[in-house]
TIMI-2910 file (N, C-alpha, C, CB; in pm, 1 decimal, decimal comma, always signed):
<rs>
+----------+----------+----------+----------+----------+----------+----------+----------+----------+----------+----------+----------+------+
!      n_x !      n_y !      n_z !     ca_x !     ca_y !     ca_z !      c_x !      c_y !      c_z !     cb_x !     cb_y !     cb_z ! resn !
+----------+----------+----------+----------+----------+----------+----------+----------+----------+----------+----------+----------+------+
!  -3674,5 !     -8,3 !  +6967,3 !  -3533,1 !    +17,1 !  +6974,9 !  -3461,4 !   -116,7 !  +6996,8 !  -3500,8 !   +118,7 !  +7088,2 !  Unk !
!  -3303,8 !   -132,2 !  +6936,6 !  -3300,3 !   -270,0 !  +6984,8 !  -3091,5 !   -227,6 !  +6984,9 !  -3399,2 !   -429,8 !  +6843,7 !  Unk !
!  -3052,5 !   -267,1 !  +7076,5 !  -2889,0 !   -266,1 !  +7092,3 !  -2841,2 !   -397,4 !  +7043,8 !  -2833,7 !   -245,2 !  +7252,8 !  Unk !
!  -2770,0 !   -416,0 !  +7013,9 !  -2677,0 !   -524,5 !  +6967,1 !  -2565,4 !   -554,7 !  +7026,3 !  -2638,9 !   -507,2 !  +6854,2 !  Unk !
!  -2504,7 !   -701,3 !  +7081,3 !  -2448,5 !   -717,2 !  +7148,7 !  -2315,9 !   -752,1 !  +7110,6 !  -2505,5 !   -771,9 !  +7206,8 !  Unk !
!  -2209,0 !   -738,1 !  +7231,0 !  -2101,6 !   -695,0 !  +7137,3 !  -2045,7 !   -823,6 !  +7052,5 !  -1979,3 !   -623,6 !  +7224,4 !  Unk !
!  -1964,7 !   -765,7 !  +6937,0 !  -1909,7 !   -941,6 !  +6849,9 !  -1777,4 !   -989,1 !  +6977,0 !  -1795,6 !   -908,1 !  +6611,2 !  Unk !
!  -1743,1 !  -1114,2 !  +6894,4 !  -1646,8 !  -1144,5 !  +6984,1 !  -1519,4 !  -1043,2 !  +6893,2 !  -1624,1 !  -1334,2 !  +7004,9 !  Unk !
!  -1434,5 !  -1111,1 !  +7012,9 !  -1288,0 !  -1030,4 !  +6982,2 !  -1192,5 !  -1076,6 !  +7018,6 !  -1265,2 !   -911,4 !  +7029,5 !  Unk !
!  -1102,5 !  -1024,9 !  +7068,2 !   -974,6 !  -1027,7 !  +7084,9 !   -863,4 !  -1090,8 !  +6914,4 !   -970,9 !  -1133,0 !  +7231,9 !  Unk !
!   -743,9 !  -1100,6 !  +7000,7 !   -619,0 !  -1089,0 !  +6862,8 !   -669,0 !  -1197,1 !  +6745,2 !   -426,3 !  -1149,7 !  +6923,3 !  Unk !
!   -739,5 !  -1328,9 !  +6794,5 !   -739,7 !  -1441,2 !  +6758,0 !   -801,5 !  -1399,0 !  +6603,8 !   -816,4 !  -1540,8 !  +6861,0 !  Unk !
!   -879,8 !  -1280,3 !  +6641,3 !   -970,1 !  -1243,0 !  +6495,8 !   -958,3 !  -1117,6 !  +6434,1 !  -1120,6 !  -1247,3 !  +6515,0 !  Unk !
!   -850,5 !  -1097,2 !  +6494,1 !   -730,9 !   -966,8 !  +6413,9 !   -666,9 !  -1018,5 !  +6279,1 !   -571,1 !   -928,9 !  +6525,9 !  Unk !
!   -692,8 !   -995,0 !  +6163,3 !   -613,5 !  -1091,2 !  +6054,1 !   -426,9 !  -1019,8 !  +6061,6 !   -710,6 !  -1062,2 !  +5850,5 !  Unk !
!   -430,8 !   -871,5 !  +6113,8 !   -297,1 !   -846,1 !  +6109,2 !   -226,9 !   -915,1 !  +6230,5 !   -275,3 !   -698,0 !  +6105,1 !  Unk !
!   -288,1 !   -978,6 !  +6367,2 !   -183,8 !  -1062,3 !  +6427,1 !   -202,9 !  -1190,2 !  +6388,2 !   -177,8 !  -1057,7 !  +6569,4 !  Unk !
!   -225,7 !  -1259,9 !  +6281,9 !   -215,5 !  -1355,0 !  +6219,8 !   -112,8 !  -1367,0 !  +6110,7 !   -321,5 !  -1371,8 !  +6187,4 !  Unk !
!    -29,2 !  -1304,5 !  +6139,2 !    +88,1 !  -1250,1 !  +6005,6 !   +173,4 !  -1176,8 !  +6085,0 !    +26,3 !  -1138,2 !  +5863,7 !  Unk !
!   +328,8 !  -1231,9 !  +6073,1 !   +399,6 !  -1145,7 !  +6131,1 !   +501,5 !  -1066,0 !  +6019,3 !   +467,8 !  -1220,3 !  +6242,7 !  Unk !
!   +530,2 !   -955,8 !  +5986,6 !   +649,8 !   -882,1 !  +5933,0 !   +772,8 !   -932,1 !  +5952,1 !   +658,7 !   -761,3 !  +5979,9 !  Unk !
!   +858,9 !   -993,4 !  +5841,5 !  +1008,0 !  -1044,2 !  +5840,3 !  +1082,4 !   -965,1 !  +5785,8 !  +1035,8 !  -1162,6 !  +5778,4 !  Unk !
!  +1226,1 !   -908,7 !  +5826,2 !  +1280,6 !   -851,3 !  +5687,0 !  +1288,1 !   -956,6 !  +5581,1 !  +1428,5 !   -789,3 !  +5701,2 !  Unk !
!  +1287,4 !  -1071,9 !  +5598,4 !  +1262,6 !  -1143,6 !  +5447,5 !  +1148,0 !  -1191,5 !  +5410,0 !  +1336,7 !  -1253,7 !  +5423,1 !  Unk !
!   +992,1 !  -1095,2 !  +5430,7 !   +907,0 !  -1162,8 !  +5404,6 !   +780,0 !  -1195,9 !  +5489,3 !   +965,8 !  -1244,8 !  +5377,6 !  Unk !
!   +716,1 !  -1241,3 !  +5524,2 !   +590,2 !  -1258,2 !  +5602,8 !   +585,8 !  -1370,3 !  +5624,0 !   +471,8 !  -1220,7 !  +5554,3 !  Unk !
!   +564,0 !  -1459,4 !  +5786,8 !   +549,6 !  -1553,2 !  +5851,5 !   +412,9 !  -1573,7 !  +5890,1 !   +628,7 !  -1547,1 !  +5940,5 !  Unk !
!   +368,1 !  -1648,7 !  +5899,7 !   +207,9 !  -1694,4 !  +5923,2 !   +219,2 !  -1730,8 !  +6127,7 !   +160,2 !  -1893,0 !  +5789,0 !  Unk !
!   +141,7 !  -1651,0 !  +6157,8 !   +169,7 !  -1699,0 !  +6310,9 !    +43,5 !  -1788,3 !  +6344,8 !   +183,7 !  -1560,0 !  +6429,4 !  Unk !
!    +93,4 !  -1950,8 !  +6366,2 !    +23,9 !  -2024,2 !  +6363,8 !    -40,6 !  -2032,2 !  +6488,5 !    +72,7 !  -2113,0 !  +6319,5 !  Unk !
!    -23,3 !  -2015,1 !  +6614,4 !    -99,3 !  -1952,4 !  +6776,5 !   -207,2 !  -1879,4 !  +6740,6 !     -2,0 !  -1838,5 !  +6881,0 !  Unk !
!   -243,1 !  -1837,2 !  +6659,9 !   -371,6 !  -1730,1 !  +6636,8 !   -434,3 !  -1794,9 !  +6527,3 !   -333,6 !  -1560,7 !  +6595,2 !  Unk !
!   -411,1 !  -1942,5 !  +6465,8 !   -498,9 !  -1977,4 !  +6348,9 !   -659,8 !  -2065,7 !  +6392,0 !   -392,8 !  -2081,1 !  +6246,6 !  Unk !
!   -608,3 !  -2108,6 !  +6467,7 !   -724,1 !  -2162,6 !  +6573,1 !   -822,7 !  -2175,3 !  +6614,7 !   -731,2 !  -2153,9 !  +6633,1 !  Unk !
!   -920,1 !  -2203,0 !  +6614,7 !  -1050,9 !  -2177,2 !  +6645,2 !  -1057,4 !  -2146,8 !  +6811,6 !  -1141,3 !  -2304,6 !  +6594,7 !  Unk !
!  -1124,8 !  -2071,5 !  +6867,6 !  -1143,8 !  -1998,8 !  +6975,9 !  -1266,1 !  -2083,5 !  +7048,6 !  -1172,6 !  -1842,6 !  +6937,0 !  Unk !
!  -1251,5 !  -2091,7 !  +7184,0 !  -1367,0 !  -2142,5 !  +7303,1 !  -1457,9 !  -1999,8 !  +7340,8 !  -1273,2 !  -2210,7 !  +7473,4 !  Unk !
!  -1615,9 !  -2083,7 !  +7238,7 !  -1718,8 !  -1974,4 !  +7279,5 !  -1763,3 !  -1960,5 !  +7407,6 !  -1831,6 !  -1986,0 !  +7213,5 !  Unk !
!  -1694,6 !  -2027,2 !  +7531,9 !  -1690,4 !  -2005,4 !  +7654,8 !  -1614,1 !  -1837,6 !  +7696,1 !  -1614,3 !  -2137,5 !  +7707,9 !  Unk !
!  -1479,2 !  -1859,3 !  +7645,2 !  -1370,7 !  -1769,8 !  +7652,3 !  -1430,3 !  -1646,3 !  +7601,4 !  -1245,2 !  -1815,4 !  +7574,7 !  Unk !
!  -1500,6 !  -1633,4 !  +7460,3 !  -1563,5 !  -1507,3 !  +7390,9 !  -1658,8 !  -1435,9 !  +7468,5 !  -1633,7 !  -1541,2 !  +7265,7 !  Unk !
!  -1758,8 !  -1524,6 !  +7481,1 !  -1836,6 !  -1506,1 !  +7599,0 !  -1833,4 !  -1462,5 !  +7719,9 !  -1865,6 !  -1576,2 !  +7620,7 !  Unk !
!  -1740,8 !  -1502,8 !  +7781,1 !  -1693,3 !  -1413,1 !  +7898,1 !  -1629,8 !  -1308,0 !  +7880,3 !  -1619,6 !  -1467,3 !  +7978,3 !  Unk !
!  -1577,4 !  -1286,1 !  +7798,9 !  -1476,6 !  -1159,8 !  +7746,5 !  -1546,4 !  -1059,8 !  +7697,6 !  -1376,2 !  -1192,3 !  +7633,1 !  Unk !
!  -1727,9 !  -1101,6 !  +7639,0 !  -1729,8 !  -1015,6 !  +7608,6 !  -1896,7 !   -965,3 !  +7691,9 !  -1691,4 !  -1024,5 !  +7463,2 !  Unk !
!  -1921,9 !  -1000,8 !  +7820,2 !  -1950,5 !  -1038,0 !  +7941,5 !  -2010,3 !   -890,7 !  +8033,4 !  -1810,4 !  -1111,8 !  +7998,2 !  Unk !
!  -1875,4 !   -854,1 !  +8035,1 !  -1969,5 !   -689,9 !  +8108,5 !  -1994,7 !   -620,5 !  +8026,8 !  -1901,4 !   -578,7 !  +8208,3 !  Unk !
!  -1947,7 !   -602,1 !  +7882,3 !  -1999,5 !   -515,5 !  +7800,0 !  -2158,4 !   -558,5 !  +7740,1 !  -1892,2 !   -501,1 !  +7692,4 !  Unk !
!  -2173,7 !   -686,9 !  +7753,1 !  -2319,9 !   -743,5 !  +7742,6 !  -2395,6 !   -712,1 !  +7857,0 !  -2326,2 !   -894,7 !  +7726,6 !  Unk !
!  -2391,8 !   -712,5 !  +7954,9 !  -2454,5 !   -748,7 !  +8027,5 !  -2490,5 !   -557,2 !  +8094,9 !  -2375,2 !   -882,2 !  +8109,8 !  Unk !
!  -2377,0 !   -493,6 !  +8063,9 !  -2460,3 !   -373,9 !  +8061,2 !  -2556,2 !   -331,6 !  +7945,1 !  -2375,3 !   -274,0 !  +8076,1 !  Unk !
!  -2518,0 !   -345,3 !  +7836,0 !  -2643,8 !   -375,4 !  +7730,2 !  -2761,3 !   -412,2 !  +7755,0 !  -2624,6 !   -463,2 !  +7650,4 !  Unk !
!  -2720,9 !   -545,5 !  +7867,5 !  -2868,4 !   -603,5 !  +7872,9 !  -2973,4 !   -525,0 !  +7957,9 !  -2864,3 !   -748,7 !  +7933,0 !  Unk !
!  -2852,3 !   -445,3 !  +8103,8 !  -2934,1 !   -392,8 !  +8161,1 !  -3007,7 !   -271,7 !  +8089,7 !  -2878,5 !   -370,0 !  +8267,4 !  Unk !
!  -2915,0 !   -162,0 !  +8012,3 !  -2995,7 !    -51,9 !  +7959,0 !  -3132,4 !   -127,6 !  +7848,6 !  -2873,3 !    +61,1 !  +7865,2 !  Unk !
!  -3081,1 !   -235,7 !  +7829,5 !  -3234,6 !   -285,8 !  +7711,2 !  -3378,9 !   -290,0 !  +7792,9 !  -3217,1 !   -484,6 !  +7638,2 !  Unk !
!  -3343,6 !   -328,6 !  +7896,6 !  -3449,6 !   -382,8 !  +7997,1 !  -3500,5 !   -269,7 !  +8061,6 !  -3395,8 !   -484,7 !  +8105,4 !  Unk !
!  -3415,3 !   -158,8 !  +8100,0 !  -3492,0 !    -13,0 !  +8177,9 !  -3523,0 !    +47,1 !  +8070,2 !  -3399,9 !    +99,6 !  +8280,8 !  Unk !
!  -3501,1 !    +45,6 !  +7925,0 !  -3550,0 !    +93,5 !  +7828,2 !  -3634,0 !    +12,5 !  +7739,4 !  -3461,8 !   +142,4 !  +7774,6 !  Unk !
!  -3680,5 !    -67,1 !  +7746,5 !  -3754,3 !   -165,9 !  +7685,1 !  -3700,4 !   -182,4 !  +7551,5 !  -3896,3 !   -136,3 !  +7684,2 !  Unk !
!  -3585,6 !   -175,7 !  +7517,0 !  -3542,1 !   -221,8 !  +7403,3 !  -3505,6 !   -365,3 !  +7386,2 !  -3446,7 !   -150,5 !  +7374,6 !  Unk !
!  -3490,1 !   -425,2 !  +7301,5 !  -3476,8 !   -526,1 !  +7262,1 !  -3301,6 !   -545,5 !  +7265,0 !  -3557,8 !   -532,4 !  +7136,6 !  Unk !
!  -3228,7 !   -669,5 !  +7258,4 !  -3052,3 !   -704,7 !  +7241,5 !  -3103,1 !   -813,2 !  +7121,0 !  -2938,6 !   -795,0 !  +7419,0 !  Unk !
!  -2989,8 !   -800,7 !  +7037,0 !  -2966,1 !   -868,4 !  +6895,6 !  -2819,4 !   -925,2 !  +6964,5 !  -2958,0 !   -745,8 !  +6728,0 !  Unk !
!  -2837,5 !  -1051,2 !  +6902,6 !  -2673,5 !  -1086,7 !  +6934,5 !  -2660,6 !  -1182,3 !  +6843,3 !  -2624,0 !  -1144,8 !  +7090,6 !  Unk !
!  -2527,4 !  -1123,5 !  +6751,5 !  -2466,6 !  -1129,7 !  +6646,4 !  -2349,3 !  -1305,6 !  +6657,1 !  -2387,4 !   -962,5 !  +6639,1 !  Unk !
!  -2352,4 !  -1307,6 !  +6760,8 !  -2239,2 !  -1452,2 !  +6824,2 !  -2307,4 !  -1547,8 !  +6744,5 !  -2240,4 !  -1510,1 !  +7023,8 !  Unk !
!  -2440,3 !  -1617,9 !  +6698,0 !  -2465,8 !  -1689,8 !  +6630,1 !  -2432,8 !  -1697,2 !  +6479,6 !  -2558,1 !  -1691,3 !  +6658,0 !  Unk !
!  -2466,0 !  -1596,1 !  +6444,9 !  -2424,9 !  -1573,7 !  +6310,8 !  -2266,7 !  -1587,6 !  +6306,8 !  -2475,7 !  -1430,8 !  +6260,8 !  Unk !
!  -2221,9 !  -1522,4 !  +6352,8 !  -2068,6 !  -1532,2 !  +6360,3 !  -1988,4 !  -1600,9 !  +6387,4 !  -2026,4 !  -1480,0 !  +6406,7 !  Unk !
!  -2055,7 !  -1711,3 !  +6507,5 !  -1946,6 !  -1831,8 !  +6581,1 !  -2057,5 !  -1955,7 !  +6515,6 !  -1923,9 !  -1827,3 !  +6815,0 !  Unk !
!  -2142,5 !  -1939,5 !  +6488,5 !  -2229,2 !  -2068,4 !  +6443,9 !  -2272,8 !  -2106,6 !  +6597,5 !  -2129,6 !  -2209,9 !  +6349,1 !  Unk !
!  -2331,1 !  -2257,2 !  +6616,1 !  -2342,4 !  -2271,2 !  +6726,8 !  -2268,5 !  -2455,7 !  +6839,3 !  -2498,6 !  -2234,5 !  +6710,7 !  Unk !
!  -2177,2 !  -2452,7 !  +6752,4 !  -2121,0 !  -2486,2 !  +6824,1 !  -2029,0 !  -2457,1 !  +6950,7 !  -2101,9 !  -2517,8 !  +6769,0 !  Unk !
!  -1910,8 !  -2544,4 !  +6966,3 !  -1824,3 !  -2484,1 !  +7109,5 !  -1697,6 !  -2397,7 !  +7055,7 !  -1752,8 !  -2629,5 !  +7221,0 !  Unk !
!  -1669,2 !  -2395,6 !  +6970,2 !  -1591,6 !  -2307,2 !  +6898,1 !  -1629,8 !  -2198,7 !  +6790,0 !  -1516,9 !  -2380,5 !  +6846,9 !  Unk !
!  -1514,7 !  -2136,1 !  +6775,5 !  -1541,7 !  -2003,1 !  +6682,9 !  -1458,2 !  -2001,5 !  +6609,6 !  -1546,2 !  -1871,9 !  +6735,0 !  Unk !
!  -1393,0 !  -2010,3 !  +6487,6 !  -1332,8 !  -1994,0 !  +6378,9 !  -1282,0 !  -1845,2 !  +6333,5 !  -1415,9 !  -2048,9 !  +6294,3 !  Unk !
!  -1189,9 !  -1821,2 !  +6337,5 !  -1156,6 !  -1664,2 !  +6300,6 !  -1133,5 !  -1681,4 !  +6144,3 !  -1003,5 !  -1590,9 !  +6388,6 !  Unk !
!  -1205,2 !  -1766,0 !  +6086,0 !  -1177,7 !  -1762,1 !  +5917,7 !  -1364,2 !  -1862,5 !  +5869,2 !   -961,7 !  -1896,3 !  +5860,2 !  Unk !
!  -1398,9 !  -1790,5 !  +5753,8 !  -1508,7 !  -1833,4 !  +5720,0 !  -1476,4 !  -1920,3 !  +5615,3 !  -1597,7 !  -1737,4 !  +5693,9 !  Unk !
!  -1599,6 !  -1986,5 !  +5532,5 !  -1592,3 !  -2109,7 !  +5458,4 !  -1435,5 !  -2098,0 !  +5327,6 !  -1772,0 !  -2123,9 !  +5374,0 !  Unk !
!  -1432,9 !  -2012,2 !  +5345,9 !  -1317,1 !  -2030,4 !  +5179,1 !  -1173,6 !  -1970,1 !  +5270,3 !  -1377,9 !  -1872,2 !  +4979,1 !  Unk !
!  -1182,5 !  -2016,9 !  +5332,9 !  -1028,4 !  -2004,0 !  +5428,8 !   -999,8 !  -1833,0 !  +5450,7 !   -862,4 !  -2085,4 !  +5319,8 !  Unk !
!  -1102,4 !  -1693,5 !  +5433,8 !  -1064,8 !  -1595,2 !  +5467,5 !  -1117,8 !  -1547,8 !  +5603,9 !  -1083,6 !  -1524,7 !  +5372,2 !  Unk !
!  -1044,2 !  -1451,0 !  +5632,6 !  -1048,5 !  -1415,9 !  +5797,9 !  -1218,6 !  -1323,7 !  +5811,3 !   -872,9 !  -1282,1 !  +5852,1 !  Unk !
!  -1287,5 !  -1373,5 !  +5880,9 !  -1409,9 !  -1342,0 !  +5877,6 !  -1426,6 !  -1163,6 !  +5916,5 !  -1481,0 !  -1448,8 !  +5979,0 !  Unk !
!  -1289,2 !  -1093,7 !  +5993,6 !  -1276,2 !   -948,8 !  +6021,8 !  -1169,1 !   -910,5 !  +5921,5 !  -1235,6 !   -912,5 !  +6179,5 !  Unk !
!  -1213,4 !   -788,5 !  +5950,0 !  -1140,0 !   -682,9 !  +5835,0 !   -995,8 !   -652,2 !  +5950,6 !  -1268,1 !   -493,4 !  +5782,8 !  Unk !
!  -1014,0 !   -589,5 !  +6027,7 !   -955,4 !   -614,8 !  +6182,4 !  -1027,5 !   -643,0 !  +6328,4 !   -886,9 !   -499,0 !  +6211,6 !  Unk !
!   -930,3 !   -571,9 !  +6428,9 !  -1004,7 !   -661,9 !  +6559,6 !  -1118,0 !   -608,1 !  +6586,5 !   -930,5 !   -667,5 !  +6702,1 !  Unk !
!  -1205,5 !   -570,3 !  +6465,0 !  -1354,3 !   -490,8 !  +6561,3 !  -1460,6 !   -504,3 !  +6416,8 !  -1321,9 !   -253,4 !  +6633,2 !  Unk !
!  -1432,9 !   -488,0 !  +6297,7 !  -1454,9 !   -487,4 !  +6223,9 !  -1500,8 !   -618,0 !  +6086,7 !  -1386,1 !   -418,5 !  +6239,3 !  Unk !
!  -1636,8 !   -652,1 !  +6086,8 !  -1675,4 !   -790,7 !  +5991,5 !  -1572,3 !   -742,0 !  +5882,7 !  -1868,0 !   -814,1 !  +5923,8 !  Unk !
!  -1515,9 !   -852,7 !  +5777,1 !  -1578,2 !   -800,1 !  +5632,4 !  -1663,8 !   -759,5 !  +5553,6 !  -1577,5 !   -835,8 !  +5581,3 !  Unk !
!  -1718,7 !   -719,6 !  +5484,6 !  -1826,9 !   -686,5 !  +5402,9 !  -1862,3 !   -886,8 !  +5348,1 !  -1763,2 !   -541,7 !  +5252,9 !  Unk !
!  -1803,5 !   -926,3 !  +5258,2 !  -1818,5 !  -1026,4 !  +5192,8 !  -1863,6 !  -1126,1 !  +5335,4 !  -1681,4 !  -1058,9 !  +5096,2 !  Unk !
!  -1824,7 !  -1134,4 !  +5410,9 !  -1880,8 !  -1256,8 !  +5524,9 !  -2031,6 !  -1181,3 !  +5589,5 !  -1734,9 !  -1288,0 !  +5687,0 !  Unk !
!  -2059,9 !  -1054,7 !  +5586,0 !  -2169,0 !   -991,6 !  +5641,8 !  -2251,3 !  -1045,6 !  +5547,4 !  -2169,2 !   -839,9 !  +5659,9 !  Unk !
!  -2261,1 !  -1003,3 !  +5391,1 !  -2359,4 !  -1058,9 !  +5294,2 !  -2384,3 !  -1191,0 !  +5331,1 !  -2315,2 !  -1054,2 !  +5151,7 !  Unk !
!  -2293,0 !  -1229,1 !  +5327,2 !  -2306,0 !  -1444,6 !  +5310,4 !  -2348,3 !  -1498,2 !  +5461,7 !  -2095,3 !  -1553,7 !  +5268,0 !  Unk !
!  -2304,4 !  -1427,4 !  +5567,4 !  -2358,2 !  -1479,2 !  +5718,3 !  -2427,4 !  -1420,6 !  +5778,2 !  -2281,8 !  -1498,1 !  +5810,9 !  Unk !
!  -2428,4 !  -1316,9 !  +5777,0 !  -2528,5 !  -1241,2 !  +5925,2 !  -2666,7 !  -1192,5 !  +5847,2 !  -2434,1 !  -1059,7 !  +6019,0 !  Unk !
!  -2735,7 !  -1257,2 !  +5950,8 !  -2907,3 !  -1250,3 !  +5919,1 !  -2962,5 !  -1234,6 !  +6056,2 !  -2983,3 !  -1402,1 !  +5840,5 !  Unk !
!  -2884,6 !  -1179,3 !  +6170,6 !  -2979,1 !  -1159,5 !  +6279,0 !  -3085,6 !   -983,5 !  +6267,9 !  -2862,7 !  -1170,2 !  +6431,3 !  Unk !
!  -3018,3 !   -947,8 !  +6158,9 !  -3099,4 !   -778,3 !  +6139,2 !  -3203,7 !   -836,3 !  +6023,4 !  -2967,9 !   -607,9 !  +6060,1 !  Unk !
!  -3177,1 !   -954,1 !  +5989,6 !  -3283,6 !   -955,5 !  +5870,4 !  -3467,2 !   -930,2 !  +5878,6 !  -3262,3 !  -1102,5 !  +5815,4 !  Unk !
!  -3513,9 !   -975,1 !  +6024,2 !  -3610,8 !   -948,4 !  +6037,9 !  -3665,4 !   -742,0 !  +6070,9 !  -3624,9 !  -1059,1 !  +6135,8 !  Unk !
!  -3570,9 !   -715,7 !  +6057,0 !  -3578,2 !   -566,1 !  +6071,3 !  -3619,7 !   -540,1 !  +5915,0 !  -3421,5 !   -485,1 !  +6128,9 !  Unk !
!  -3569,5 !   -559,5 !  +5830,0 !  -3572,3 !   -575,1 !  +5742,1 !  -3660,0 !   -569,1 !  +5681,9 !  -3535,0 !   -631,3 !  +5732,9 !  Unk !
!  -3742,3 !   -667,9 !  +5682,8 !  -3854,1 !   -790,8 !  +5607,0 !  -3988,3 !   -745,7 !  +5643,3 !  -3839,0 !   -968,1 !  +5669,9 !  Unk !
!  -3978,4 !   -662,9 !  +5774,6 !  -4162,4 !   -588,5 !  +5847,4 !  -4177,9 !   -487,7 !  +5787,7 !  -4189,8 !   -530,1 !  +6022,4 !  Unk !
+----------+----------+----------+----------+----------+----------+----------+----------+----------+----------+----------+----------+------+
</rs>
């Protein structure tokens, strides 16, 4: 059995608060274009891990965590992948097209 831990989140990787509604039009809200501190993600996303971790451990399941694939591994996180699109569909949700091209932490599920 194996749980997966949660992605990051918040607005920063919402593509609809990255765009604001004008009556003349659509404004780009540049506060949310930013790359994000995988410190900040990390903690945020902190008790919801860490109860994960505990049910993995009284259940001997295994935790997958998706933050590599997704933030790479540096100190930041990018809410947009290589060709300038927003790596979520919204605030909870990959794209399809960035799942194909980035995430390979299920691949060994896969491959046995």
């Amino acid at each position: 059995m194996y749980l997966v831990l949660p992605l990051p989140g918040g607005p920063h990787f919402d593509p609809a608060q990255m765009v604001t509604r004008r009556l003349m039009g659509v404004a780009v809200n540049a506060s949310m274009l930013g790359a994000v501190p995988v410190a900040k993600l990390n903690a945020d996303r902190e008790p919801m891990a860490h109860q994960l971790k505990l049910l993995a451990q009284e259940s001997g399941a295994r935790t997958l965590d998706p933050m590599p694939d997704i933030c790479g591994i540096g100190p930041t996180c990018s809410p947009f992948f290589d060709n300038g699109e927003p790596k979520f569909v919204d605030d909870k949700h990959l794209r399809p097209v960035f799942v194909k091209n980035n995430i390979t932490f299920f691949d060994f599920l896969l491959t046995h």
